[in-house]
PyMOL CGO cylinders between C-alpha atoms (Angstrom):
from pymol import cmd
from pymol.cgo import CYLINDER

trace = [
    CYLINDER, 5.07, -5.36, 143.90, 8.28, -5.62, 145.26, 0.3, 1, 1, 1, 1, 1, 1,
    CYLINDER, 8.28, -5.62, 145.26, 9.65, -4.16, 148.24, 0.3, 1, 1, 1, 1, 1, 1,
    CYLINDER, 9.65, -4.16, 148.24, 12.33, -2.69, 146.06, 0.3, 1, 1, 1, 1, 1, 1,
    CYLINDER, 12.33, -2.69, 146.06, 9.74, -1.50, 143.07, 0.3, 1, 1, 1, 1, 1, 1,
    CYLINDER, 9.74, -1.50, 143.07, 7.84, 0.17, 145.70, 0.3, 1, 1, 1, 1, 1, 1,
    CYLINDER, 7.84, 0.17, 145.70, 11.22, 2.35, 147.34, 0.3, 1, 1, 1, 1, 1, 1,
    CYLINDER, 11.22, 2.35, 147.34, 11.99, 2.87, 143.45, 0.3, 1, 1, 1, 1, 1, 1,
    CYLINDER, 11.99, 2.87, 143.45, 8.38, 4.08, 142.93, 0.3, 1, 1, 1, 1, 1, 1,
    CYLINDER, 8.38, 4.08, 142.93, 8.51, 6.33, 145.68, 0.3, 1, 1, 1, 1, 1, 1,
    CYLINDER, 8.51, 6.33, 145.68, 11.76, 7.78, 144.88, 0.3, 1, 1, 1, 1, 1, 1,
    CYLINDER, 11.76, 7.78, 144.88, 10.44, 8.62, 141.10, 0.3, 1, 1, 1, 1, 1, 1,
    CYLINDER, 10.44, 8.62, 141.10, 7.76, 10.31, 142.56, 0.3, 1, 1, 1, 1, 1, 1,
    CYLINDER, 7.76, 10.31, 142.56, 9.75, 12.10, 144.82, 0.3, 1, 1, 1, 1, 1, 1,
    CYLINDER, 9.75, 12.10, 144.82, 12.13, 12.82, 141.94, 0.3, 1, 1, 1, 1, 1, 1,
    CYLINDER, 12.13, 12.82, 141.94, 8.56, 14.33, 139.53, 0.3, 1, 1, 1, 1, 1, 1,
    CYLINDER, 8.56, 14.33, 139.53, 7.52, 16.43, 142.41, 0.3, 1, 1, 1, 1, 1, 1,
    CYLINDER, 7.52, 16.43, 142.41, 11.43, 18.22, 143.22, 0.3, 1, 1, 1, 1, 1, 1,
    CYLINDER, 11.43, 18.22, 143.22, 11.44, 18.62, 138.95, 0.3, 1, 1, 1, 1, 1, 1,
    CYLINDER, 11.44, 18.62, 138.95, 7.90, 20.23, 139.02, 0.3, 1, 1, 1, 1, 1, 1,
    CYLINDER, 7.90, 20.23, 139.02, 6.44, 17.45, 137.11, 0.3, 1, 1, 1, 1, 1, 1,
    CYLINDER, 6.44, 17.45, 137.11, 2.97, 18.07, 138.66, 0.3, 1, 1, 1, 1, 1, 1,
    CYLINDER, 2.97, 18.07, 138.66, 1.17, 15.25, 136.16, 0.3, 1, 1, 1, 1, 1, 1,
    CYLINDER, 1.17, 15.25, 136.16, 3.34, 12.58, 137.55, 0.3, 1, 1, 1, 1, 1, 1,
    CYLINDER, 3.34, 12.58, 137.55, 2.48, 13.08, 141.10, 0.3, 1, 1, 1, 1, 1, 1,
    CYLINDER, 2.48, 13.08, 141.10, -0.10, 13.71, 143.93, 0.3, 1, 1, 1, 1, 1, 1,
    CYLINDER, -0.10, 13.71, 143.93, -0.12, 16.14, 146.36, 0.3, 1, 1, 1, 1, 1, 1,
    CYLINDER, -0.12, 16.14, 146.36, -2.86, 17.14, 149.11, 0.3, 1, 1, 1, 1, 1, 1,
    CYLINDER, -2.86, 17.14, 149.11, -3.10, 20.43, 151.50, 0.3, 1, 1, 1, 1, 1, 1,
    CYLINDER, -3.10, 20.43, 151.50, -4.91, 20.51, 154.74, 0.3, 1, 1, 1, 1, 1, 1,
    CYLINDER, -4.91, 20.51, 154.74, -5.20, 23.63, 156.04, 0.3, 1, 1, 1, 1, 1, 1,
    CYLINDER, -5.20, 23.63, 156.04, -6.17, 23.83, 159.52, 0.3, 1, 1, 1, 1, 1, 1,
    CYLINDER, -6.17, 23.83, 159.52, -7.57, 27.03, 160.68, 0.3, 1, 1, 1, 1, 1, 1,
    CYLINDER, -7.57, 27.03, 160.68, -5.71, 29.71, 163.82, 0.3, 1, 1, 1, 1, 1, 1,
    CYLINDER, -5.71, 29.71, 163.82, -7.41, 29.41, 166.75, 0.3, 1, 1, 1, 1, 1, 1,
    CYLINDER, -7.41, 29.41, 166.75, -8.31, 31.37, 169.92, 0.3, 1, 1, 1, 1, 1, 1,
    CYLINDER, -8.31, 31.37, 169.92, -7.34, 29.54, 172.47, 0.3, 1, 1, 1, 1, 1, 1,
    CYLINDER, -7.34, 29.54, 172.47, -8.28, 31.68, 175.42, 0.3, 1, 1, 1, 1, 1, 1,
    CYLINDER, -8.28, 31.68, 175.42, -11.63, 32.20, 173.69, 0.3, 1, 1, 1, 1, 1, 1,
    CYLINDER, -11.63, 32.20, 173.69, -11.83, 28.29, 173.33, 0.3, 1, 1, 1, 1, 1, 1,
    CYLINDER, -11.83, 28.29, 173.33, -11.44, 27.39, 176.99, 0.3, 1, 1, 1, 1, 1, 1,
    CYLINDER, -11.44, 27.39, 176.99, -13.64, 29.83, 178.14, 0.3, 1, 1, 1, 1, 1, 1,
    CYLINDER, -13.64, 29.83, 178.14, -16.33, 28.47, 176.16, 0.3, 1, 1, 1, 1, 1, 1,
    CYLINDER, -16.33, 28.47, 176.16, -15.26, 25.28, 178.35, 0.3, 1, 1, 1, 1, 1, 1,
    CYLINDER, -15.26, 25.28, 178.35, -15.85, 26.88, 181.16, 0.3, 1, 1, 1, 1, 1, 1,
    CYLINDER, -15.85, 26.88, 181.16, -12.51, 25.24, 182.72, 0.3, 1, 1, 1, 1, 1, 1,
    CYLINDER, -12.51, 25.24, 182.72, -9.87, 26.73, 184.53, 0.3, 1, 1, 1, 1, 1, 1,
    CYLINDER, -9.87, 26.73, 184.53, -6.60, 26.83, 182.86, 0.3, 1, 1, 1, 1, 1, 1,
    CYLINDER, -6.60, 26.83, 182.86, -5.28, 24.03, 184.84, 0.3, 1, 1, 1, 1, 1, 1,
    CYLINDER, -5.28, 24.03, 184.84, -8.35, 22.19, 184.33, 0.3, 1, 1, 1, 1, 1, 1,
    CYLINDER, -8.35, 22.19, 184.33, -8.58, 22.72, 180.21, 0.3, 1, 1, 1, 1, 1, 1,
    CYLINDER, -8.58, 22.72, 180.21, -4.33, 22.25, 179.83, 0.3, 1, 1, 1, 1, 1, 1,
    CYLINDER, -4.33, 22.25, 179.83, -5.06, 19.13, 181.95, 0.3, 1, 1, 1, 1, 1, 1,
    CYLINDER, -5.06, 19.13, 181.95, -7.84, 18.00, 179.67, 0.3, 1, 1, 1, 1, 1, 1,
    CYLINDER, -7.84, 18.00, 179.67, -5.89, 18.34, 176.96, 0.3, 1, 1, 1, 1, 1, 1,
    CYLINDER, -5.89, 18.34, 176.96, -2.89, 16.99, 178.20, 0.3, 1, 1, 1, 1, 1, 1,
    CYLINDER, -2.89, 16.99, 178.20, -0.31, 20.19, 177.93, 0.3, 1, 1, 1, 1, 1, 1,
    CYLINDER, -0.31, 20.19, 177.93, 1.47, 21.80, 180.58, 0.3, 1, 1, 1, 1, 1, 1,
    CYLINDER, 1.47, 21.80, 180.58, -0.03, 24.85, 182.06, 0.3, 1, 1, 1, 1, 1, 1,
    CYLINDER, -0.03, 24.85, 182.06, 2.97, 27.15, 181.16, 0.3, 1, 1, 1, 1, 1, 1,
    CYLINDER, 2.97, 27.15, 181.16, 2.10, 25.95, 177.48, 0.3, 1, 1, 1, 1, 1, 1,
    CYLINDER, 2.10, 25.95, 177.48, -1.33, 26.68, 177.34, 0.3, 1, 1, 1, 1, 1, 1,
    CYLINDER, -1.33, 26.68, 177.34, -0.37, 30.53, 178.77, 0.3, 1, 1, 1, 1, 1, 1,
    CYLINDER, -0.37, 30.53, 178.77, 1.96, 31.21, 175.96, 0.3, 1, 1, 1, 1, 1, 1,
    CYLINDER, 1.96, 31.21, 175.96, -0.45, 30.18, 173.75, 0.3, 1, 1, 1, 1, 1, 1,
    CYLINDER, -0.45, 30.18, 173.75, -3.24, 32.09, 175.24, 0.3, 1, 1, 1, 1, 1, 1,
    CYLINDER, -3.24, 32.09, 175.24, -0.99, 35.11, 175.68, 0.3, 1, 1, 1, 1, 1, 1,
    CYLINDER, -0.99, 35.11, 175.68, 0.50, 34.28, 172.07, 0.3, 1, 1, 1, 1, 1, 1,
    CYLINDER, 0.50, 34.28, 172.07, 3.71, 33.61, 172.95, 0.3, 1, 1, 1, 1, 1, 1,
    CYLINDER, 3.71, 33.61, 172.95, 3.44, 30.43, 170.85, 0.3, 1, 1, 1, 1, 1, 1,
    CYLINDER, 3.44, 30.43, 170.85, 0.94, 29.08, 168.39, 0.3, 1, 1, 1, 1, 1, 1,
    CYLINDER, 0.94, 29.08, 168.39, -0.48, 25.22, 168.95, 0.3, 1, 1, 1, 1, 1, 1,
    CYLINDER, -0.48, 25.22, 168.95, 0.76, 23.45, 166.33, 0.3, 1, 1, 1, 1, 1, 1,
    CYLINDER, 0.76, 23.45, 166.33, 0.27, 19.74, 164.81, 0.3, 1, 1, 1, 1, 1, 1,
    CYLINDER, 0.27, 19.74, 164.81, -1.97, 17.88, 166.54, 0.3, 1, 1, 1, 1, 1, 1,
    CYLINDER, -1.97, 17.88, 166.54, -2.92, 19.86, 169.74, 0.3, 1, 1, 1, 1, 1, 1,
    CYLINDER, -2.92, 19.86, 169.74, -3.90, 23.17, 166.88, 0.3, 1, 1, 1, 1, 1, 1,
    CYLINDER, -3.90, 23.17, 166.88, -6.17, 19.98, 165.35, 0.3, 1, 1, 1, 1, 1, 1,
    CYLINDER, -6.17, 19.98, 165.35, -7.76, 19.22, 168.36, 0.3, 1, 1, 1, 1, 1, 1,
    CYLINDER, -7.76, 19.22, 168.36, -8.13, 22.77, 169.68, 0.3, 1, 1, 1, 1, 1, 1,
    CYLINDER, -8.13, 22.77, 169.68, -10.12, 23.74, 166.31, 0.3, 1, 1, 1, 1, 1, 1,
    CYLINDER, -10.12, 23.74, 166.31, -12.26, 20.65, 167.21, 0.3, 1, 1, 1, 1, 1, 1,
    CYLINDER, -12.26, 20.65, 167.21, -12.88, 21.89, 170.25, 0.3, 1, 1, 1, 1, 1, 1,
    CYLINDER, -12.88, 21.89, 170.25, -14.11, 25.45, 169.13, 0.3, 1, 1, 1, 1, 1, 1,
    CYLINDER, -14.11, 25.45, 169.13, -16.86, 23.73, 167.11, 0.3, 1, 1, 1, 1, 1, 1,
    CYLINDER, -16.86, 23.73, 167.11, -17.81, 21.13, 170.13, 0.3, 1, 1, 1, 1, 1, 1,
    CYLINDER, -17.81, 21.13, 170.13, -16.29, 22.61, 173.67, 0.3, 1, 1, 1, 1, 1, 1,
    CYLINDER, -16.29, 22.61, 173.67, -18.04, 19.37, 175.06, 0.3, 1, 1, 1, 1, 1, 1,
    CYLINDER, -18.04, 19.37, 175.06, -16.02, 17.19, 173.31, 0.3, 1, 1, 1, 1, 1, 1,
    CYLINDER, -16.02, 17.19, 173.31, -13.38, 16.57, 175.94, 0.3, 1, 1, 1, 1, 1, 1,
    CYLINDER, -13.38, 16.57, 175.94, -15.59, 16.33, 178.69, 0.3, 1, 1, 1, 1, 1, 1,
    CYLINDER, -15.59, 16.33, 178.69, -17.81, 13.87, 176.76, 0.3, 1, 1, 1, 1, 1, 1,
    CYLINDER, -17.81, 13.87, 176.76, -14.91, 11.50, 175.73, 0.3, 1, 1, 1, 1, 1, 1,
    CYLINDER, -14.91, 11.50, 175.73, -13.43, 11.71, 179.37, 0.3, 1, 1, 1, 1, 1, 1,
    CYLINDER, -13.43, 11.71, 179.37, -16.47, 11.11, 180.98, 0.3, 1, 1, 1, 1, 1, 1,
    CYLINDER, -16.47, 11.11, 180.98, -17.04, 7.47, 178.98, 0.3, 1, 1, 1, 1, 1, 1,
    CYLINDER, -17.04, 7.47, 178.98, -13.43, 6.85, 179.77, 0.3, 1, 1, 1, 1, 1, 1,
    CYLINDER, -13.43, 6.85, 179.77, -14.10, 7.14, 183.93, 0.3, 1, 1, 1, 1, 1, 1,
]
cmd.load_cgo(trace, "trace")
């Protein structure tokens, strides 16, 4: 295929999905569950500014989420629910790293 078949491809399924036309294209939903984030670090058992360090976010940031200021989003709310099921994780993968 084409690099211009695959754009016009693209755009025609872009064009189905804006008109509705479910049958003529694909669409996927990840839902990625709230998290505690307070209750997450203490589970850690890290300070703040050990656990924002280990996760690589200002301390400031991790406050306002802890005091819910703000809500982790993209990537850091992914890696926050993964450490809620496994508070080791970060202080396994760091520890291989060293």
């Amino acid at each position: 295929m084409s690099a211009y078949d695959s754009i016009l491809q693209g755009l025609s399924e872009a064009l189905a999905y804006s008109e509705a036309s479910v049958g003529e294209s694909v669409t996927h939903q990840v839902r990625i569950p709230s998290v505690d984030v307070a209750a997450i670090r203490t589970r850690t058992g890290l300070s703040q500014a050990q656990f924002a360090r280990s996760i690589g976010v200002a301390k400031g940031t991790l406050l306002n989420w802890e005091h819910g200021r703000r809500q982790p989003t993209g990537p850091a709310q992914v890696l926050l629910a993964m450490l809620e099921k496994r508070p080791s994780l970060v202080s396994e993968l760091l520890s291989v790293a060293r």
